[in-house]
C-alpha positions as CSV (number, residue, x, y, z in Angstrom):
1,X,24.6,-34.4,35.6
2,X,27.5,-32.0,36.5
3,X,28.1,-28.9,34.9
4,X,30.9,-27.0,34.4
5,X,31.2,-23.2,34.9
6,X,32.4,-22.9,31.5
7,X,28.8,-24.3,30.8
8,X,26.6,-22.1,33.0
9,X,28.7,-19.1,31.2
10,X,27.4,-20.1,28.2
11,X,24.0,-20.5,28.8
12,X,24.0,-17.7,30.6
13,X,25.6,-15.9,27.6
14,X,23.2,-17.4,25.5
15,X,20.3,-16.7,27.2
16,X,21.4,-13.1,27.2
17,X,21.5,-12.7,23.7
18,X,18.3,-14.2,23.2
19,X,16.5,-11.6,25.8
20,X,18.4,-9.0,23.6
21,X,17.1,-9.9,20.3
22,X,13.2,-10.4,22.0
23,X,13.9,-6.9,23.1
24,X,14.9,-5.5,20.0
25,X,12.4,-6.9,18.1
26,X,9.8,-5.8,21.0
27,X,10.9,-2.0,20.8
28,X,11.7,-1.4,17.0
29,X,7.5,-3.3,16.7
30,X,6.7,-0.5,18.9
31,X,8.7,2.4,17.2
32,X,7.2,1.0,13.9
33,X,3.9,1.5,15.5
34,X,4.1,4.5,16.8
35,X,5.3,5.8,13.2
36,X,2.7,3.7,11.2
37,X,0.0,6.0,14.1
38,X,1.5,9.2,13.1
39,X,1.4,8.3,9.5
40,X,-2.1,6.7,9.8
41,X,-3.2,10.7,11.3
42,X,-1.4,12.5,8.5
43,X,-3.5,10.9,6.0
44,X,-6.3,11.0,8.3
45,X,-6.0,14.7,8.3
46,X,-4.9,15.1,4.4
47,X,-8.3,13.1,3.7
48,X,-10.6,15.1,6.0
49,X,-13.8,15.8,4.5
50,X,-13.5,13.1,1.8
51,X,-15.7,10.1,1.4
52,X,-15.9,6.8,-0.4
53,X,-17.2,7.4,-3.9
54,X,-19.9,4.6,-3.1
55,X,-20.3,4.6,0.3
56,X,-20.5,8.0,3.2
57,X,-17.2,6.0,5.0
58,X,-14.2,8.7,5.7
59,X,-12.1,7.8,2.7
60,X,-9.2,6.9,5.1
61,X,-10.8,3.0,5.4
62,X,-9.1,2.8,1.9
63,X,-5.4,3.7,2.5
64,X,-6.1,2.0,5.9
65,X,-7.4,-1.5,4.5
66,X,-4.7,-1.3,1.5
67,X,-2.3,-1.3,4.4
68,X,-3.7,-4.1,6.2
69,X,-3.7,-6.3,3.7
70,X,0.4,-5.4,3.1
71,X,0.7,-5.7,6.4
72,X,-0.6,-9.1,6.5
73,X,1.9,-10.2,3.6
74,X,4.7,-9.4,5.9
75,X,5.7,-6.2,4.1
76,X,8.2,-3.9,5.8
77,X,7.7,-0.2,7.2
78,X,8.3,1.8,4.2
79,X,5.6,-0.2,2.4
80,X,3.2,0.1,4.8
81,X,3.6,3.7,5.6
82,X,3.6,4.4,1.6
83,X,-0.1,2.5,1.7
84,X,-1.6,5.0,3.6
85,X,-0.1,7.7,1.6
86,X,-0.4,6.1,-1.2
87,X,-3.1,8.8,-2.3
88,X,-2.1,12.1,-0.5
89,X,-0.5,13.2,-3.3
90,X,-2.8,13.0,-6.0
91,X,-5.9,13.3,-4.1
92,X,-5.5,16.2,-1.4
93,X,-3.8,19.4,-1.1
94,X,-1.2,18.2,0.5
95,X,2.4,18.7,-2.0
96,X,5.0,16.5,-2.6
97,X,7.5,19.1,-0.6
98,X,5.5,19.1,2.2
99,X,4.7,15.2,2.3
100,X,8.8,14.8,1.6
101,X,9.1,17.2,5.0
102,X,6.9,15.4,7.1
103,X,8.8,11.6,6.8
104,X,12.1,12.7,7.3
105,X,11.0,14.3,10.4
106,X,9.4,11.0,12.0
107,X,11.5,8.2,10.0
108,X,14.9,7.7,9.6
109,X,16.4,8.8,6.2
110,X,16.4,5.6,4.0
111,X,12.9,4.6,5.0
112,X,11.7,8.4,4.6
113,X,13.4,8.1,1.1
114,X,11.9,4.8,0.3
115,X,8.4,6.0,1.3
116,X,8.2,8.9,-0.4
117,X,9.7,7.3,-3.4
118,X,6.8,4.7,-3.5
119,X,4.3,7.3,-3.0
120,X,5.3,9.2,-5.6
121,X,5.5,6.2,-7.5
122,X,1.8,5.5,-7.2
123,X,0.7,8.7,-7.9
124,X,-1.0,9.0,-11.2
125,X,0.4,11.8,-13.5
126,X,-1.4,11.2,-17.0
127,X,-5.0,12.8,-14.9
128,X,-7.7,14.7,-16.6
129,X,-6.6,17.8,-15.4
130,X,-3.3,17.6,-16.9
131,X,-4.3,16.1,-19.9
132,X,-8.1,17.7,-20.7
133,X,-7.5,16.7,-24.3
134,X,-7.2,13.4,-24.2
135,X,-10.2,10.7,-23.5
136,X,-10.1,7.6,-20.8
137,X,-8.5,5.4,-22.3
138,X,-5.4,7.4,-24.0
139,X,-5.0,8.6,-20.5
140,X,-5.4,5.5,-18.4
141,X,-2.8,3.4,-21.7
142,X,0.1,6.0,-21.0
143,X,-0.5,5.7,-17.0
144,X,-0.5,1.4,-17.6
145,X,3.2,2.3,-19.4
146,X,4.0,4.1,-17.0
147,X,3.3,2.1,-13.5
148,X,4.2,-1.1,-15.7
149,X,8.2,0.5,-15.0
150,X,7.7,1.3,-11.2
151,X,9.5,-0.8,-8.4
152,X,8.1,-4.1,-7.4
153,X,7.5,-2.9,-4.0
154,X,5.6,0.2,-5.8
155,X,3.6,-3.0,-7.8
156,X,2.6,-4.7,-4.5
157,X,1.4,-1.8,-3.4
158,X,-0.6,-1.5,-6.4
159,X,-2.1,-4.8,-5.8
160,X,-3.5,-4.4,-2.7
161,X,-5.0,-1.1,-4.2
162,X,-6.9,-3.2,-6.6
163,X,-7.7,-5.5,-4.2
164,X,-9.4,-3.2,-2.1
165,X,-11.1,-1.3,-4.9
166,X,-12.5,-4.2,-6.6
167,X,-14.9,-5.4,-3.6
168,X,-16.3,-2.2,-3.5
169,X,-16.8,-1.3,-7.2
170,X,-18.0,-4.3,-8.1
171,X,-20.7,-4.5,-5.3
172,X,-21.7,-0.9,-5.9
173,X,-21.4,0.1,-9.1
174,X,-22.3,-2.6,-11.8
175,X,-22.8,-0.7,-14.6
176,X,-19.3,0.9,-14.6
177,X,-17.5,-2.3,-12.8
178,X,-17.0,-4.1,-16.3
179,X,-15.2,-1.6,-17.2
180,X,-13.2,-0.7,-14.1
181,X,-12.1,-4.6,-14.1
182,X,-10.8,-4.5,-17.1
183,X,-8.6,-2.2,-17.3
184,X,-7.4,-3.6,-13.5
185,X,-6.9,-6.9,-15.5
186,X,-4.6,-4.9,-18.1
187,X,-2.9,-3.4,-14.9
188,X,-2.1,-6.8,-13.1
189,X,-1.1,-8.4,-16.8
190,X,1.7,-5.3,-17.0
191,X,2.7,-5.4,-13.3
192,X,3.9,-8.7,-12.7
193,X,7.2,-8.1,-10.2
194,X,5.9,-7.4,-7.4
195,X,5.2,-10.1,-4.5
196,X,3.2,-13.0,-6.3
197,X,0.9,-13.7,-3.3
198,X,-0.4,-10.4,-3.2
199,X,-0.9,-9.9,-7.0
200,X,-2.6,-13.5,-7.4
201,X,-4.8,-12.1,-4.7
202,X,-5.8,-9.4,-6.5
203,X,-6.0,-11.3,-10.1
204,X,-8.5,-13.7,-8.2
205,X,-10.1,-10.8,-7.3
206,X,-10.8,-9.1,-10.3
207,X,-11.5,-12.4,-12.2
208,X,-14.4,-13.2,-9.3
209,X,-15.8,-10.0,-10.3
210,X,-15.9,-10.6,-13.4
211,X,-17.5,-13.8,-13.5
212,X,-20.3,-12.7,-10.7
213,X,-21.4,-9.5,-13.0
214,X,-21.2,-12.4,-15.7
215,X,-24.0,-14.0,-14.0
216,X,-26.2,-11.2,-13.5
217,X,-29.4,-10.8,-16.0
């Protein structure tokens, strides 16, 4: 069949443009990477010298697994990076300032902000040590209000937290599981915007746990 130059310019032209976008997406997969590395060794560090509560593992397989499981959802940068962070905050000397000054040095701005918005986000603020006077549950119903109002990208993140935690607990810790689970249950009843997949993965979850310490004698 003949074909015209006008043809062989487009295919050409064509052709070009799809080597452009398989480069593009080749090098911004390995500048996410690279960032999701250097975030993955912040945490690292922040966590150094903490373990599991039930098990001697470096307490970085959590934030790590949490953003695995995002990851497999398809969620974007900012979500995954806030997985691994998701506890810096709250559980290690690191501050918020100084958390807020490391992103914006190896992110660009909105995804910095966006980070460190969901981080803060998941960071509990009705604790024990801020609130000595009040028991469990008065502390853990004013944090449900609270996270019940975060973003659903904050909620997804939240379900893959539960996820995570729910294996272990429940496998570990039977005594105090029943307990744990249902107040997870309360948590995935309030949170209810965030990506559907994830959060039916992690009703299932706790529901499963349920039912198995149902069955024990």
């Amino acid at each position: 069949m003949y074909i015209t130059g006008r043809r062989i310019a487009a295919f050409y032209s064509l052709t070009l443009v799809c080597y452009r976008m398989v480069s593009s997406a080749y090098t911004s997969g390995n500048k996410m990477k690279n960032i999701l590395d250097q975030i993955r060794l912040f945490a690292t560090d922040a966590h150094a010298g903490q373990t599991r509560k039930y098990s001697p593992e470096p307490y970085i397989v959590h934030p790590v697994r949490v953003m695995e499981t995002l990851a497999a959802a398809g969620m974007p940068l900012p979500i995954l990076a806030a997985a691994l962070l998701h506890d810096v905050v709250e559980d290690t000397p690191v501050t918020a300032e100084e958390l807020s000054d490391f992103l914006f040095r190896i992110m660009v701005q909105s995804d910095a902000a966006e980070t460190f918005q969901l981080v803060i986000a998941l960071t509990d603020v009705y604790v024990k040590p801020a609130y000595p006077q009040w028991n469990r549950r008065k502390r853990k119903d004013m944090e449900l209000q609270r996270v019940a109002k975060t973003s659903p990208d904050a909620q997804a993140i939240k379900y893959a937290d539960i996820f995570d935690n729910v294996h272990e607990i429940t496998s570990t810790d039977p005594d105090f599981a029943p307990r744990y689970l249902r107040e997870c249950l309360a948590i995935l009843q309030k949170i209810d915007r965030g990506n559907p997949k994830l959060r039916k993965l992690a009703v299932d979850a706790v529901q499963s746990g349920l039912d198995s310490l149902a069955k024990q004698p």
